[in-house]
N, C-alpha and C positions, 0 to 999 in steps of 0.2 A: 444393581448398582455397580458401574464401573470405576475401577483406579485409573485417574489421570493425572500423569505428568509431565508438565508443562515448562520447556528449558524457555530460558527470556521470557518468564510468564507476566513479570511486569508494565510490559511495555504496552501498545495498544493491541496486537492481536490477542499475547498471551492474559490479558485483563480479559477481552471479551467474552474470550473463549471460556477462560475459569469460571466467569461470573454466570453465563450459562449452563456450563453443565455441574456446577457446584449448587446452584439454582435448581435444575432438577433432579437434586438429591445424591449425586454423584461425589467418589470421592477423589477430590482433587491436591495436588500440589503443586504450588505454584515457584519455581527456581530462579533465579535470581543472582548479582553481585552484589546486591543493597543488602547492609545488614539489617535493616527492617525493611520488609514490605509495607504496600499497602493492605490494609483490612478487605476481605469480603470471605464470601465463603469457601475458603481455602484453606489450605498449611503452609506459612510461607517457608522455605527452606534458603537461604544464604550459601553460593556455592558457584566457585569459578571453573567454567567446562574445561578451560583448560590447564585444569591442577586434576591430575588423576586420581588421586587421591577423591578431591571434592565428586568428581562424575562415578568413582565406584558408590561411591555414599549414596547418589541422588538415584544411579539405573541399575546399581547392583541389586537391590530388593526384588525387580521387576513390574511391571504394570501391565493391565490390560492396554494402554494406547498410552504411548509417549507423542506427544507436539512440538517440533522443534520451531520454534520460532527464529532461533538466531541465528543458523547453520549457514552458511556461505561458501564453503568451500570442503573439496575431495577428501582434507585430512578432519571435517565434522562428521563425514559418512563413515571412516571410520571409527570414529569415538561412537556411533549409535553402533553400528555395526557390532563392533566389540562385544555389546549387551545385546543382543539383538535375540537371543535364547530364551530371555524371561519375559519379551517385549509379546503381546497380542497384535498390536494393529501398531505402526511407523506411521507419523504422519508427518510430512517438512513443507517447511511455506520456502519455496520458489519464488520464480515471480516470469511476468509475463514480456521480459524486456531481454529472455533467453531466444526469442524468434528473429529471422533477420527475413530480408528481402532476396526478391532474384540475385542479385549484384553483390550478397553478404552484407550488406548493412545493418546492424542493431541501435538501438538507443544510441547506446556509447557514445558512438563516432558520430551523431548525426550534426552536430558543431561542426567537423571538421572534414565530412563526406555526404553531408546531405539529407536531410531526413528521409527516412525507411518507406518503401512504398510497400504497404501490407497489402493483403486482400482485406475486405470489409464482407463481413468480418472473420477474425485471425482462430481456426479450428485449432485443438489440441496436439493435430498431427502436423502442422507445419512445420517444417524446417526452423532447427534453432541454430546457432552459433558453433563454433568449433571450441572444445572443452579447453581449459589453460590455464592459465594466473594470469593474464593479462588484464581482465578489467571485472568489474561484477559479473558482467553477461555469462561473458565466459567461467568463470569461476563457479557460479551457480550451475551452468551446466555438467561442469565436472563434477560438482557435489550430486547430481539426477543421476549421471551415467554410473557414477561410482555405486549408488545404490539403488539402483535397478540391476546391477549386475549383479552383486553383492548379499540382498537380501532374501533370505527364506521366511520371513515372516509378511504378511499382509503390510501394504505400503502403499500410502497414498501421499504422492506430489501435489500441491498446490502450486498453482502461476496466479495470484493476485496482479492486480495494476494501478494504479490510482488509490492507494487505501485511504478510506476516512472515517474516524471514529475516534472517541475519548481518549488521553493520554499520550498522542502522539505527538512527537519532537519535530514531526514534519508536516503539520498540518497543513495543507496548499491551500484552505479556505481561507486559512488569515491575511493571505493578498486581498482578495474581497472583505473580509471584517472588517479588516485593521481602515480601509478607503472610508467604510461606512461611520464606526465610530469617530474618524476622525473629520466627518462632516464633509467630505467630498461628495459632489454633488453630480460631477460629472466625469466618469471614468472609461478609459482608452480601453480598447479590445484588441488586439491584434489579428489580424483574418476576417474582417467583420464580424469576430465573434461566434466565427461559425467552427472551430474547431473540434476535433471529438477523441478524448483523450479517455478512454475506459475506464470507470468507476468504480471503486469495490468497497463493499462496505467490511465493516468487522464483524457484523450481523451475519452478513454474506458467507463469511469465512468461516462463524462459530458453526455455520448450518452447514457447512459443506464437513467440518470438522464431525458431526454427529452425524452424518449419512456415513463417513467411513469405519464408525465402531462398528458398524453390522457386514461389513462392505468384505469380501474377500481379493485375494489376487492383490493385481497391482493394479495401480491407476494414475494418471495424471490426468489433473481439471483444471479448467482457467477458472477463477472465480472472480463473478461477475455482478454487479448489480442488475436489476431485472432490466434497466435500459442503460442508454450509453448519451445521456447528454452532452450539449455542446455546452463552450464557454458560457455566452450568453444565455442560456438557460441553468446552468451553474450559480451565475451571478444572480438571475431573477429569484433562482430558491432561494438563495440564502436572503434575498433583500426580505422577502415574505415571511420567514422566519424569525427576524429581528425585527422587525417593524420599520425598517427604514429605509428607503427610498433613495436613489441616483439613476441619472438617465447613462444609460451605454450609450455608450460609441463608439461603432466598431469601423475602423483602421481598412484602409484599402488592403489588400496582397499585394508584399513585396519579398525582398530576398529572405531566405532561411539564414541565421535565426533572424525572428526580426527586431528592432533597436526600439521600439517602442510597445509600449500596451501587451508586454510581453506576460503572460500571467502565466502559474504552473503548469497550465493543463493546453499550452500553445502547442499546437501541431501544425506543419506545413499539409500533412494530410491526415486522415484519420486513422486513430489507432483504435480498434473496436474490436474485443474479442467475442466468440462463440463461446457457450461453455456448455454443456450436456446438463449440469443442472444450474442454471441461475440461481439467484437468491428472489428470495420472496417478494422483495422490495426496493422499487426503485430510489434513484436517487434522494430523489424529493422527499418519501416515506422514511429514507434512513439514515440523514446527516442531519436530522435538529439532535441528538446529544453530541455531535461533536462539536457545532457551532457553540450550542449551551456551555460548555467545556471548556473551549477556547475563551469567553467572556469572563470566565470565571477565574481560568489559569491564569490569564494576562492582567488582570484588573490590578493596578498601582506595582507593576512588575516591570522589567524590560524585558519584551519580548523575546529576544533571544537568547535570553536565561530558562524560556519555557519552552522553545521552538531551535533547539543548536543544529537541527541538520536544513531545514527550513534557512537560518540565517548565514549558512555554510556556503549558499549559494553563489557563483562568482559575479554578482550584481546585485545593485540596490533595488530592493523589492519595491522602494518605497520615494522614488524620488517624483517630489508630484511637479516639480519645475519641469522636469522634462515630460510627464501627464498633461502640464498644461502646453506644452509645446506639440505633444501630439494630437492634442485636441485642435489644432488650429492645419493639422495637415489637410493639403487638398482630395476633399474626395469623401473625408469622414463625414459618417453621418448618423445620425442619431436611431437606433433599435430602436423596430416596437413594445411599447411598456409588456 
């Protein structure tokens, strides 16, 4: 039985993760700013990283594997670092939007430089961004460089992409939900639909998380689902999963970004990473509890009272006046069921 301690264990990876290896008998704690947790099988502890105080309380005891979930930046690496003497196994969710292109391009800027031309698909060892404060990308990478230089105990990086699973405030599937329950029958795709914007489950991520209790050295992994669907096959899962029906229709290619049919997972090209170990299960095997989730959460709520970084967006997810204006562009045309 291993001790796990899990910082941001509330949210949707740190849930997943608890629930799994609390599940197989492990002894976990789940950390938090909520002065209650949620229930499962955990210890929930109340405790803000950055009161030093609260972080000797939570890493001073030590564990076999701390999970940082929330880490973002070079002054988080030190706060583990610190503790790093009692720590067994480091493990930090990164993410996968630390890579750029030839020309330096990342997520970030792709608004206002162009979306990123990757290889298909984006290995471990690709070139990332230059470390800084200037935007997540970068930030995140200072938090990787800082400890990978920095630690002597076993450390594993995670680059997720796309995440999707229970409890999350950014669920990209509620573009698709929200069209369905609200009886939309016919919805706009941007790129015919054909985009591929890398998936990752929380499943994905719990298992990559238990491959590195055993695991020594260091390592970074992209964490991936077992495939990398496009929009259009995104939207088809989930129609299947709720039982309800809308015909796509996917949108000629025009300029980046594009003004219509724009849904989370829009890429002008695709982002599709490699990962050494996928996850077990693809797509379609691993997003009915977070759909199930989203039905549940949202049900006589406003949405972005359950979904704040989702609704943080700098545009209407949901303007179907202009859906149906896109539906009437030349060119569009209806996907096969």
């Amino acid at each position: 039985m291993a001790r796990l301690v899990i910082l941001g264990g509330t949210g949707q990876i740190g849930s997943a993760v608890g629930r799994a290896f609390g599940e197989a008998g492990h002894d976990v704690t789940v950390v938090s700013r909520r002065a209650e947790g949620p229930t499962g099988p955990w210890r929930h502890v109340s405790a803000d990283r950055e009161n030093p105080d609260d972080l000797r309380r939570v890493l001073g005891p030590g564990a076999d594997m701390v999970l940082d979930c929330v880490a973002f930046d070079a002054s988080h690496a030190e706060q583990l670092l610190a503790y790093q003497s009692g720590i067994g196994h480091l493990v930090v969710v990164s993410s996968a939007s630390v890579y750029r292109d030839a020309e330096g391009r990342t997520l970030d800027e792709a608004v206002e430089t162009g979306f990123p031309h990757f290889p298909v698909p984006i290995p471990e060892d690709h070139p990332t961004t230059a470390p800084g404060p200037e935007t997540y990308s970068t930030r995140k990478v200072a938090l990787e460089e800082r400890l990978l230089d920095g630690a002597d105990v076993p450390l594993t990086i995670l680059r997720p992409c796309a995440i999707h699973g229970p409890e999350s405030s950014h669920a990209r599937e509620w573009w698709i939900v929200k069209r369905l329950l609200d009886g939309r029958d016919r919805i706009p795709l941007a790129f015919m639909g054909e985009s591929r914007f890398q998936t990752t489950s929380t499943r994905a991520i719990a298992e990559a998380v238990g491959q590195a209790l055993v695991r020594k050295g260091q390592a970074i992994e992209n964490v991936t689902d077992a495939d990398a669907p496009n929009v259009a096959e995104i939207a088809g899962t989930i129609m299947a999963h709720l039982g309800r029906s809308a015909t796509l229709v996917g949108l000629p290619p025009g300029p980046w970004p594009p003004e219509q049919g724009m849904t989370p997972w829009s890429t002008e090209r695709p982002l599709v990473c490699a990962s050494a170990r996928p996850g077990s299960g693809t797509y379609a095997e691993t997003v009915g509890p977070a759909l199930d989730w989203l039905v549940r959460a949202t049900e006589g709520r406003d949405w972005r009272e359950v979904l704040p970084q989702l609704a943080a967006y700098p545009r209407d997810h949901f303007d179907y006046d202009a859906d149906d204006e896109a539906l009437t562009t030349p060119g569009a045309v209806a996907l096969p069921a």
